[in-house]
DRENDO-1510 file (C-alpha; in Angstrom, 1 decimal, always signed):
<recs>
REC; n; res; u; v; w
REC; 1; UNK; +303.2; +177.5; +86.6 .
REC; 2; UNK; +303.2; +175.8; +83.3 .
REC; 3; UNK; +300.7; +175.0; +81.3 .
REC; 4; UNK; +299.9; +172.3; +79.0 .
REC; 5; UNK; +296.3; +171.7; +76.8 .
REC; 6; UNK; +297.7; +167.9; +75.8 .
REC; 7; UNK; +299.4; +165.0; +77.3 .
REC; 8; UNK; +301.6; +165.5; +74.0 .
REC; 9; UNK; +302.9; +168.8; +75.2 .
REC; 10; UNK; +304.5; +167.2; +78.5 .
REC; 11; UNK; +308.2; +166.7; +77.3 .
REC; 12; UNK; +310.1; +163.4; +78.1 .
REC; 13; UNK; +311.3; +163.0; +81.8 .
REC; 14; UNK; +308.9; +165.4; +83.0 .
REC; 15; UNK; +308.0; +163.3; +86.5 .
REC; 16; UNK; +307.8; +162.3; +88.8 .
REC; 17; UNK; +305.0; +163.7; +89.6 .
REC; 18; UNK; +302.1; +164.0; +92.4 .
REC; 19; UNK; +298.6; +164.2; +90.0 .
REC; 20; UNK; +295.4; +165.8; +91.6 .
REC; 21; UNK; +292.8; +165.2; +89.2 .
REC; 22; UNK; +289.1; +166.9; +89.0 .
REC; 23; UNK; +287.2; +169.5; +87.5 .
REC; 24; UNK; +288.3; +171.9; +90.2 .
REC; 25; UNK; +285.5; +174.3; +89.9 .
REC; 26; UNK; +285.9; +177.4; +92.3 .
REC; 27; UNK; +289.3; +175.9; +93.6 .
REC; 28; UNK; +287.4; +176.4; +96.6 .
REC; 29; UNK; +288.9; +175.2; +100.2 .
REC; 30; UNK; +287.7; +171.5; +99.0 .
REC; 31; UNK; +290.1; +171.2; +96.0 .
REC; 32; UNK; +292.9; +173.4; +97.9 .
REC; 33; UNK; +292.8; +170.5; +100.6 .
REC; 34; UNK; +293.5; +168.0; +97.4 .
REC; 35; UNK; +296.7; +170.4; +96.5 .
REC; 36; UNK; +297.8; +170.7; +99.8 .
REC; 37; UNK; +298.4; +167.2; +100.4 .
REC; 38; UNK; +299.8; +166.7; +96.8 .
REC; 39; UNK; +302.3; +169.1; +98.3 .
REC; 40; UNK; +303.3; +167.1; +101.0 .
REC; 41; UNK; +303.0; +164.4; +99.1 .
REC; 42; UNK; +305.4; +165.4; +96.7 .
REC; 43; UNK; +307.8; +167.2; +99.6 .
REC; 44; UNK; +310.8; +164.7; +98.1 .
REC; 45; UNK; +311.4; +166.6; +94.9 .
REC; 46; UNK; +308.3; +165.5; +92.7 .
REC; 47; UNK; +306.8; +168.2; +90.7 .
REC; 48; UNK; +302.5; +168.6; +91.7 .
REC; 49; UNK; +300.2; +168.4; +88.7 .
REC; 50; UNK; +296.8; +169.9; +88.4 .
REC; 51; UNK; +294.8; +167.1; +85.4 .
REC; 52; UNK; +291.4; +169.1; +84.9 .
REC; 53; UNK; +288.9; +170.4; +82.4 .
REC; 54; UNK; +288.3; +173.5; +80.4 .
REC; 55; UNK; +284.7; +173.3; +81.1 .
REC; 56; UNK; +282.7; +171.2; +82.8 .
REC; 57; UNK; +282.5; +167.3; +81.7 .
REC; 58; UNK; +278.4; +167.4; +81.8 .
REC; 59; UNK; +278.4; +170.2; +79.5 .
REC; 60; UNK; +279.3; +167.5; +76.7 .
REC; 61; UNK; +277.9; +164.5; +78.5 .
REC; 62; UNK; +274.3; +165.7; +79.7 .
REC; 63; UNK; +274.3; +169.3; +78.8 .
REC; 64; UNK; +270.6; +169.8; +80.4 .
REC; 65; UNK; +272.0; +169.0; +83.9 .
REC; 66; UNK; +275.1; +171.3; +83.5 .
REC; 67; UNK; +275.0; +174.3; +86.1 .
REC; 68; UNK; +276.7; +177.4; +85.5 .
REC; 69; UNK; +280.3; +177.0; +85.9 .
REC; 70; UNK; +281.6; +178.9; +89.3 .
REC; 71; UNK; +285.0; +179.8; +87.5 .
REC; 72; UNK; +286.1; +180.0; +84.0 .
REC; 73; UNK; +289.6; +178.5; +82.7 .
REC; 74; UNK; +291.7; +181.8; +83.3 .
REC; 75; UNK; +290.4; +181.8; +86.4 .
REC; 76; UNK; +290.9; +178.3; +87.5 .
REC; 77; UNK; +294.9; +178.3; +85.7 .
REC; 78; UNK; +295.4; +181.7; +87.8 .
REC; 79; UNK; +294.1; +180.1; +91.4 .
REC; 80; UNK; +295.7; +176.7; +91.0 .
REC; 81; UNK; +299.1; +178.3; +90.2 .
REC; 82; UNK; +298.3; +180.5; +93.5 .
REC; 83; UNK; +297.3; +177.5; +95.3 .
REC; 84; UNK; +301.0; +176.2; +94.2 .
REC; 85; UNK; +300.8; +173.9; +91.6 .
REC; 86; UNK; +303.6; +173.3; +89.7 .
REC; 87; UNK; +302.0; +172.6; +86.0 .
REC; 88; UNK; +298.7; +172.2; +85.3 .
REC; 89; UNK; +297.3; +170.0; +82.0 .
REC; 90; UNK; +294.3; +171.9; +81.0 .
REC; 91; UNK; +292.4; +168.8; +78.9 .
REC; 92; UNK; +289.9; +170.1; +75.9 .
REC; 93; UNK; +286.8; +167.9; +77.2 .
REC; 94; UNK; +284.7; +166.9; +73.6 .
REC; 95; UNK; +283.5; +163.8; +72.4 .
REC; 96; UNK; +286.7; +162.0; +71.7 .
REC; 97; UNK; +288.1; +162.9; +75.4 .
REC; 98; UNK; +284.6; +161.7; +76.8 .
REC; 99; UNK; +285.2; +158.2; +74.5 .
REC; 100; UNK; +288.7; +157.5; +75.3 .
REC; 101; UNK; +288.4; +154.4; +77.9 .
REC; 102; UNK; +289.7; +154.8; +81.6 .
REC; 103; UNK; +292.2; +152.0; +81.6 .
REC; 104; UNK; +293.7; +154.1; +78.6 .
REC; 105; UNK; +293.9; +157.8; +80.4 .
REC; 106; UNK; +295.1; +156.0; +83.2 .
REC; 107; UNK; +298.4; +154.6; +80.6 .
REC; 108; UNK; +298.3; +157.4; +78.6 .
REC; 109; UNK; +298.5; +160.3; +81.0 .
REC; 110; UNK; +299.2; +159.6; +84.6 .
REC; 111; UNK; +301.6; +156.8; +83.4 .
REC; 112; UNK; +303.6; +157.4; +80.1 .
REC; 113; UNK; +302.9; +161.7; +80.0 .
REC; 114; UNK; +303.0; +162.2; +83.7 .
REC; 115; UNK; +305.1; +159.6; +85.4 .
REC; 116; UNK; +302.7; +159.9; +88.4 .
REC; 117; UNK; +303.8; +158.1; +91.5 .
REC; 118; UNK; +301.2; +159.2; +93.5 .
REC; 119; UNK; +297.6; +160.1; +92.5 .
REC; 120; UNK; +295.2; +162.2; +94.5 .
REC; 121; UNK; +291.0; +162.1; +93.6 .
REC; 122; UNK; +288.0; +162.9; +95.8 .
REC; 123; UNK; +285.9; +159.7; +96.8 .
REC; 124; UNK; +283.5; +160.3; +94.2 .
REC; 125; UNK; +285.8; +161.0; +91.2 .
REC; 126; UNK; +284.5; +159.2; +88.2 .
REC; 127; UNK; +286.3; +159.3; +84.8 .
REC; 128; UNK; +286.7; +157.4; +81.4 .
REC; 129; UNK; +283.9; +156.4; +78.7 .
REC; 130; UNK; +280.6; +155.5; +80.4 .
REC; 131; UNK; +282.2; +157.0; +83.9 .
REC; 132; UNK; +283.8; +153.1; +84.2 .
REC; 133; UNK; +287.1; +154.6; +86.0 .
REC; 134; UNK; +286.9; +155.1; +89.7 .
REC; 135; UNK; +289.1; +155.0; +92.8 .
REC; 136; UNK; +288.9; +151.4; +93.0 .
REC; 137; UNK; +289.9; +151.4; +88.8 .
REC; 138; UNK; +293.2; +154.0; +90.2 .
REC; 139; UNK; +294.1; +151.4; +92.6 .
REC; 140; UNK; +294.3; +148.3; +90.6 .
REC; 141; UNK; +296.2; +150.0; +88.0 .
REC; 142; UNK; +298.6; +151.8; +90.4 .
REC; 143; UNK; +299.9; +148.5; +91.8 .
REC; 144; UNK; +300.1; +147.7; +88.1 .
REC; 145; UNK; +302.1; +150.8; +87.3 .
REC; 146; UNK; +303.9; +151.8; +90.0 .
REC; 147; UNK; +302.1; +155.1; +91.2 .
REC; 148; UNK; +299.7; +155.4; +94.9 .
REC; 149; UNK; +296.3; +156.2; +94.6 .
REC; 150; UNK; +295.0; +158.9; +98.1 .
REC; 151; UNK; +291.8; +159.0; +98.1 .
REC; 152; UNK; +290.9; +162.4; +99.7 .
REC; 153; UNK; +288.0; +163.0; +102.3 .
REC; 154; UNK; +285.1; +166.0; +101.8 .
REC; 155; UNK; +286.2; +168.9; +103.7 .
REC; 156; UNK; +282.9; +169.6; +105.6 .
REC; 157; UNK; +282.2; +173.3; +106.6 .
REC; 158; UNK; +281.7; +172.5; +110.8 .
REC; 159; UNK; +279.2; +175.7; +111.2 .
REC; 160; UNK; +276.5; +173.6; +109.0 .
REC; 161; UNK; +277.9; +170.2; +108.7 .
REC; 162; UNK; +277.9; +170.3; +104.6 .
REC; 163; UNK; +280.1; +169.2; +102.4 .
REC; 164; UNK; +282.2; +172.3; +100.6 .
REC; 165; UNK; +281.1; +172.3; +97.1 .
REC; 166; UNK; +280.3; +174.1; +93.9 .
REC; 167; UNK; +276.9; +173.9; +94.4 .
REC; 168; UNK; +276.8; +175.4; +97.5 .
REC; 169; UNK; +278.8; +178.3; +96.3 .
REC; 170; UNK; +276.4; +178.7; +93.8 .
REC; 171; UNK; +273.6; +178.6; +96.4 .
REC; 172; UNK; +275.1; +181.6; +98.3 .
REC; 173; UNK; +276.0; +183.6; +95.4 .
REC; 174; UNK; +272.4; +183.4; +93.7 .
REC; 175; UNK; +271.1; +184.5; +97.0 .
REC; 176; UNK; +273.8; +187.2; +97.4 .
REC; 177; UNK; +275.3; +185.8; +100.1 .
REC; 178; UNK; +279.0; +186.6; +99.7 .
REC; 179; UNK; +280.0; +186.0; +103.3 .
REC; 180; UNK; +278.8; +182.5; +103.3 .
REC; 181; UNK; +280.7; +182.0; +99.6 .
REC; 182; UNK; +283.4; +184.1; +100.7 .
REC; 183; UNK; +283.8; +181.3; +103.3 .
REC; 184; UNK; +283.8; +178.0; +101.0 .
REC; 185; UNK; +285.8; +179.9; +98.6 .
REC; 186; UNK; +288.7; +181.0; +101.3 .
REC; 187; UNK; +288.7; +184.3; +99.4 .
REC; 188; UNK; +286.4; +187.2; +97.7 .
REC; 189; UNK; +284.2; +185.8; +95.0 .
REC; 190; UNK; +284.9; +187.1; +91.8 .
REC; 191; UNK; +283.8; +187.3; +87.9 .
REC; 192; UNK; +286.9; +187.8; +85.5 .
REC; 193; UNK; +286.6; +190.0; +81.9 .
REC; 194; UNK; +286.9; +192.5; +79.6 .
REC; 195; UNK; +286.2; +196.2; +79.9 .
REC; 196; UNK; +283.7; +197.3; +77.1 .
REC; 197; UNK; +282.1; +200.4; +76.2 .
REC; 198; UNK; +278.2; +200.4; +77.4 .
REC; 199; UNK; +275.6; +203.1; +77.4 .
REC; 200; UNK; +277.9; +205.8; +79.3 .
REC; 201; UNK; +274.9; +206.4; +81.3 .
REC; 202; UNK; +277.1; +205.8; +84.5 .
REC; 203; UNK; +279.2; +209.1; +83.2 .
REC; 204; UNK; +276.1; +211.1; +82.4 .
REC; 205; UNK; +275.0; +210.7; +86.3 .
REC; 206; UNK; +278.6; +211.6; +87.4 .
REC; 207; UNK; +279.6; +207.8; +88.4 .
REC; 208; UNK; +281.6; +206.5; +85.1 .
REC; 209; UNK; +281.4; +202.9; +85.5 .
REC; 210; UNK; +283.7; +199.9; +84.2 .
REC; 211; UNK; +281.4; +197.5; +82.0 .
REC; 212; UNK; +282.4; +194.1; +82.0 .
REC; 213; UNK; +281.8; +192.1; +78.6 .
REC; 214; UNK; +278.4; +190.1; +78.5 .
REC; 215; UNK; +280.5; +186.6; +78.0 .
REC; 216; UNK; +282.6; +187.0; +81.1 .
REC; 217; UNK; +284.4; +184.4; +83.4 .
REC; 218; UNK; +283.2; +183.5; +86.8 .
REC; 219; UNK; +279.4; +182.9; +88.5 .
REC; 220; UNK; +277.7; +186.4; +88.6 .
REC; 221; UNK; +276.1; +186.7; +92.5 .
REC; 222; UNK; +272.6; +188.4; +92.5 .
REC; 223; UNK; +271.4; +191.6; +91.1 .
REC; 224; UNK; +272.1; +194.4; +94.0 .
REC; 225; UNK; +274.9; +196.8; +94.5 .
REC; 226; UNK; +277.9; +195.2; +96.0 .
REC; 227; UNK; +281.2; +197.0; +97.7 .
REC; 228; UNK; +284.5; +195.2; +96.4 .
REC; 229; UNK; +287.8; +195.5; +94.2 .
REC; 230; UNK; +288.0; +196.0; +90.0 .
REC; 231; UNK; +291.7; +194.7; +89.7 .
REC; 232; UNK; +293.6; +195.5; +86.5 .
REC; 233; UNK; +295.0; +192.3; +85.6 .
REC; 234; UNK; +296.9; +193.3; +82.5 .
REC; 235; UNK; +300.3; +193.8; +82.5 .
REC; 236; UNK; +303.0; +192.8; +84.4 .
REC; 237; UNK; +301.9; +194.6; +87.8 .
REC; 238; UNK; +298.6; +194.3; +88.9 .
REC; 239; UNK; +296.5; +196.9; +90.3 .
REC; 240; UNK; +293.1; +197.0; +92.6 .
REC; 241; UNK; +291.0; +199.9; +93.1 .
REC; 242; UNK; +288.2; +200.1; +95.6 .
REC; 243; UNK; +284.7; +199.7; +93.6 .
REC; 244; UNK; +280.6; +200.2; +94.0 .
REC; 245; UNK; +279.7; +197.0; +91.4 .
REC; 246; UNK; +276.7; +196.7; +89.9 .
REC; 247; UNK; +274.8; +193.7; +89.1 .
REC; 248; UNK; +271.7; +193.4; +87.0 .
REC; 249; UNK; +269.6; +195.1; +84.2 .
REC; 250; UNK; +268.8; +198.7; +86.1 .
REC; 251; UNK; +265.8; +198.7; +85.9 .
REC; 252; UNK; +265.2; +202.4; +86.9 .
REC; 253; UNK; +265.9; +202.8; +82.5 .
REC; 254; UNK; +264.0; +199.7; +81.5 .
REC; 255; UNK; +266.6; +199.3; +78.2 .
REC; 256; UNK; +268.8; +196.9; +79.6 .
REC; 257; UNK; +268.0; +193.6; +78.5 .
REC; 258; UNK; +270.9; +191.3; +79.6 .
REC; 259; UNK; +272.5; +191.2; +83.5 .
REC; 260; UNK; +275.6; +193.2; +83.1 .
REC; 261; UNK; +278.5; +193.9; +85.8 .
REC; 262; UNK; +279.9; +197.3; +86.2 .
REC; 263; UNK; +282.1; +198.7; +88.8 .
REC; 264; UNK; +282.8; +202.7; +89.5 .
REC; 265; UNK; +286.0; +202.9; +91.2 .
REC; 266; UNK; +285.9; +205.2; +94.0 .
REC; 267; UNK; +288.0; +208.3; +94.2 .
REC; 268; UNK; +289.8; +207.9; +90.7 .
REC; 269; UNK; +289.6; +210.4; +88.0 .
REC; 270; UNK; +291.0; +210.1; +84.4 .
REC; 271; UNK; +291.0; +206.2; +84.5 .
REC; 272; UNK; +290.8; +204.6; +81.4 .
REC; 273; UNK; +290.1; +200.5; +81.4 .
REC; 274; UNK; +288.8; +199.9; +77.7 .
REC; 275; UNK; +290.1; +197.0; +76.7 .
REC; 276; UNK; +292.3; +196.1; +80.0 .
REC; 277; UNK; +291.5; +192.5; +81.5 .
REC; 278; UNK; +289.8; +193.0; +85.0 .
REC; 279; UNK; +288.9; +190.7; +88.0 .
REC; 280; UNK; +285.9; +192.3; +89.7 .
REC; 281; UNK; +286.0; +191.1; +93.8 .
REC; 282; UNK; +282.6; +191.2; +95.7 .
REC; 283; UNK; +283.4; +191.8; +99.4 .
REC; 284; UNK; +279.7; +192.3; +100.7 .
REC; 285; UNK; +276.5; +193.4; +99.4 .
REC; 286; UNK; +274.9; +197.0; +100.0 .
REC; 287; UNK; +271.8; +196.6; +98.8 .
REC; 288; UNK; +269.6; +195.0; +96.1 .
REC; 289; UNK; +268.3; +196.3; +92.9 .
REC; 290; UNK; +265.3; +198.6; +92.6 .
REC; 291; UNK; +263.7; +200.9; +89.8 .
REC; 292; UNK; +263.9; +204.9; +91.0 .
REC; 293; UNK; +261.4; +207.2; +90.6 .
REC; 294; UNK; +263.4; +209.7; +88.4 .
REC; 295; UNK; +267.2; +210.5; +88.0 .
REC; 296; UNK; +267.3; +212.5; +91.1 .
REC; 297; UNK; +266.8; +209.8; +93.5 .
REC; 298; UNK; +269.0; +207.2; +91.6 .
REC; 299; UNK; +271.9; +210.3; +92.0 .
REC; 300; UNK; +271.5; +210.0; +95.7 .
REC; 301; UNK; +271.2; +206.4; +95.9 .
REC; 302; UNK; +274.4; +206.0; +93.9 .
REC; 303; UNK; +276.1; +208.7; +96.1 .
REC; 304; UNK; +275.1; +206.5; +99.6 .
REC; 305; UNK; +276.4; +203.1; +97.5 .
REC; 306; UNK; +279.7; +204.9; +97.0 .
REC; 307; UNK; +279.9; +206.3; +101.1 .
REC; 308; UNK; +278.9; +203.0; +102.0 .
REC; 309; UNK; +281.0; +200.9; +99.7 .
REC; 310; UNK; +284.2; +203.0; +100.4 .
REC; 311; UNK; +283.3; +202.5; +104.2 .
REC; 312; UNK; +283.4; +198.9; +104.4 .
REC; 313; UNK; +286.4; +198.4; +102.2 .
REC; 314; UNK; +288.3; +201.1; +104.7 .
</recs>
C-alpha cells in the first residue's frame, strides 16, 4: 500500500480513484464495510483510497471530549492495507487542517490530488472548518465535479441491535471483554510497541516477560491476565509466539505506578526482543489482577496462567 502524509505527495495522474473517508478508528467491521464496497466500486480499474487522520479530529477540536484512540497510526496504515486498500493519505490533523473550509478539501483533495469519481462516507461524516461539510455538501459538489457520493449504512451487530463502533469496542475492552470486541473488530484486539527493559522481576520468578513501552499503540483492555500472541513485527518475516500478557500495575509489589503490558512467551528459551517492534494479540482473558500474599503463591499463580494460557491457544 502506499502512503502519503499530504495531498502534495500524490503525483499527477494518480486517479481515478474510489475515496473512503473517516477517522477509521479500529478498522473495525464498520469501516471494512466502507472498503469493501470502495472495492466493488472501483472493480473497473480505479485505484481505492483510504483519506483519514493521524489522530483523532476532537483531540484538536474539543480535546476534553476526546476518548482514547482504539488504534494508533501504524496500526490503522497496517489494517487498511490488509483490508486492501490501495494508498492511503494519512492527513496531519492541526489547526490549519481543522481551518481549511469544506468546499476547499472537497477541490483540493478529492478533486485536483485524488481525481475521485466516486466517494464513500458514513451518514454522519462531518468535515471542513466549523464541521460545515456533510453528505449533502459531497453531493452538490460531485455533480459539480464529476465524482459519486455513497453514502454507506451503520453495520449493526444483529445479537444486540447496536451500531458497530469505537465506542463500543472501547466498552468491551475496559470491561475485558475480548469476545464481544473480538467480534466488532472481526479479529484479536491488539496494542502495538516497543520492547523495553523493566524491572526483570518476571525473570527473577522464572517467567521472563516482554515489556511493552509506556507510550504504546492501541486501547489497552483491563488489568487481568490475558492468553494471546506477542508477534515480532520487525523485519521482513513476521513471527507470533503464544503468550500469558499481563495487564496492570502488579500490585502483589506495590512499585509499579503506571499500567504496563508484558507478555511471557510460552515454551521459548533464549529469546531476545529488546528493541524489536511487537503486536501483542489478546485472545481471551484468564483472570483479573490481584495482590499475592508472598512470592510463593504469585509462582503458582503464574505457572496455572501459563497451563491455561497455552491450553486455550492449542
Amino acid at each position: 500500500m502506499i502512503v502519503f502524509r499530504d495531498p502534495a505527495e500524490v503525483p499527477a495522474g494518480f486517479g481515478p480513484t474510489v475515496v473512503a473517508i473517516g477517522k477509521f478508528d479500529g478498522v473495525h467491521t464498520g469501516h471494512r464495510a466502507v472498503i469493501d464496497r470502495a472495492r466493488v466500486d472501483a472493480s473497473d480499474g480505479a485505484r481505492v483510497v483510504a483519506v483519514t487522520f493521524d489522530r483523532n479530529p476532537l483531540s484538536v477540536l474539543r480535546p476534553e471530549k476526546c476518548p482514547a484512540d482504539v488504534i494508533g497510526p501504524h496500526q490503522k496504515l497496517d489494517l487498511l492495507e490488509r483490508a486492501g486498500v490501495d494508498a492511503t493519505l494519512l492527513l496531519t490533523f492541526d489547526e490549519a487542517l481543522a481551518a481549511i473550509p469544506a468546499e476547499e478539501f472537497v477541490r483540493g483533495i478529492l478533486v485536483d490530488a485524488l481525481d475521485a469519481r466516486t466517494v464513500l462516507v458514513g451518514r454522519d461524516f462531518r468535515f471542513g472548518a466549523g464541521g460545515a461539510g456533510d453528505p449533502a455538501l459531497l453531493e452538490r459538489m460531485g455533480a459539480e465535479h464529476g465524482f459519486r457520493v455513497d453514502v454507506v449504512d451503520d453495520v449493526r451487530a444483529v445479537h444486540a441491535d447496536r451500531r458497530v463502533s469505537s465506542t463500543w469496542i472501547r466498552e468491551a475492552l475496559s470491561a475485558g471483554d475480548i469476545a464481544t470486541a473480538a467480534r466488532l473488530l472481526g479479529r484479536a484486539p491488539s496494542v502495538w510497541g516497543e520492547v523495553v527493559h523493566g524491572l526483570k522481576r518476571g525473570r527473577e520468578l522464572g517467567y521472563p516477560t516482554a515489556n511493552l513501552s509506556p507510550d504504546l499503540e492501541g486501547f489497552v483492555p483491563a488489568d487481568g491476565v490475558y492468553a494471546g500472541w506477542l508477534v515480532d513485527v520487525d523485519g521482513a518475516r513476521r513471527t507470533s509466539y503464544p503468550a500469558a500478557i499481563s495487564v496492570g500495575t502488579n500490585p502483589t509489589f506495590d512499585d509499579v505506578n503506571a499500567r504496563q503490558v508484558e507478555a511471557y512467551v510460552i515454551d521459548e528459551t533464549g529469546l531476545d526482543l529488546y528493541g524489536h517492534h511487537v503486536e501483542v494479540r489478546f485472545v481471551e482473558r484468564v483472570r483479573g489482577m490481584t495482590a499475592f500474599d508472598g512470592i510463593d503463591a504469585l509462582i503458582a499463580q503464574m505457572a496455572d496462567d501459563v497451563e491455561r494460557s497455552r491450553a486455550i491457544l492449542r
